[in-house]
N, C-alpha and C positions, 0 to 999 in steps of 0.2 A: 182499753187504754191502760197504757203499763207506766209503774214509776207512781210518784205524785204528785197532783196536780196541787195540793197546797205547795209546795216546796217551789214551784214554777209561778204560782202565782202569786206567792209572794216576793219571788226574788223581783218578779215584775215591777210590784205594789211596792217596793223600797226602794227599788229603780227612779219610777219617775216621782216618788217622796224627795228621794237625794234631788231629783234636778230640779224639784221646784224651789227648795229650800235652796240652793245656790244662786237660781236666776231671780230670783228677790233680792238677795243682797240684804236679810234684815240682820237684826243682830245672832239670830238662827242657822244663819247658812253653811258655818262652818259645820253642822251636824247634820247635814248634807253628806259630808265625807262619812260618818256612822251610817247614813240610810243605805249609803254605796255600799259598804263593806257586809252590812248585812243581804242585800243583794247579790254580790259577789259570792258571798255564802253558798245561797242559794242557786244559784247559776254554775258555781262550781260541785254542786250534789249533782244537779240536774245533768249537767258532761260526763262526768265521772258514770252516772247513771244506767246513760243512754250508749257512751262510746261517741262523743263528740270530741275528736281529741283537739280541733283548732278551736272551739268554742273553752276547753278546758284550759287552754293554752292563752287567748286570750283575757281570758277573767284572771288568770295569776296575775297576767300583766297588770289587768283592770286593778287589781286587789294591792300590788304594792303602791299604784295611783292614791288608792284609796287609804292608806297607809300614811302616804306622805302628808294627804292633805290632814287627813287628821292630828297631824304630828302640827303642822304649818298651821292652820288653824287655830285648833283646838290645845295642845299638848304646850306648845312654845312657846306662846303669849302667855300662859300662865307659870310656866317652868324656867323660861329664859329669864326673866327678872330676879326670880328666886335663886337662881344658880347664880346667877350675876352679884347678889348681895353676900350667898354664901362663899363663894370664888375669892370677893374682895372685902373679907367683912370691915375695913378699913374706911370703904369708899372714897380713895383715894387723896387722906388725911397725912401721908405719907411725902406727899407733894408739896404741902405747906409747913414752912418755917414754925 
């Protein structure tokens, strides 16, 4: 057996990590999107590896997926509000007489 099978089975093992932690729906899920990307990781050594070029081609795809949710998720909800206060530090006080 050629390559490594840790690297295969872990992209596995953060594979269906990410889709449990989404298909619950707890307050955890968005890091789901981290299980993925660390899977995509893994899945993109493992192409790269072996010479699977559509398998390599689609984990990029999978990966900017994975990218966004973490953004969507994870990154916005926390970032958007903040940007939003520092944007308008005002908070639209500007409006009233």
């Amino acid at each position: 057996m050629t390559g490594h099978p840790v690297i295969e089975l872990s992209a596995a093992f953060f594979g269906v990590l990410g889709t449990l932690l989404l298909a619950f729906r707890s307050r955890w899920a968005g890091w789901g999107f981290v299980c993925y990307l660390a899977s995509n990781a893994g899945w993109l050594a493992f192409a790269w590896e072996h010479g699977h070029r559509f398998l390599l081609a689609q984990q990029v795809a999978f990966t900017v997926t994975s990218l966004l949710g973490i953004w969507k998720w994870l990154i916005d909800p926390w970032l958007g509000p903040l940007l939003s206060r520092l944007c308008d530090p005002f908070d639209g006080d500007l409006d009233q007489p």
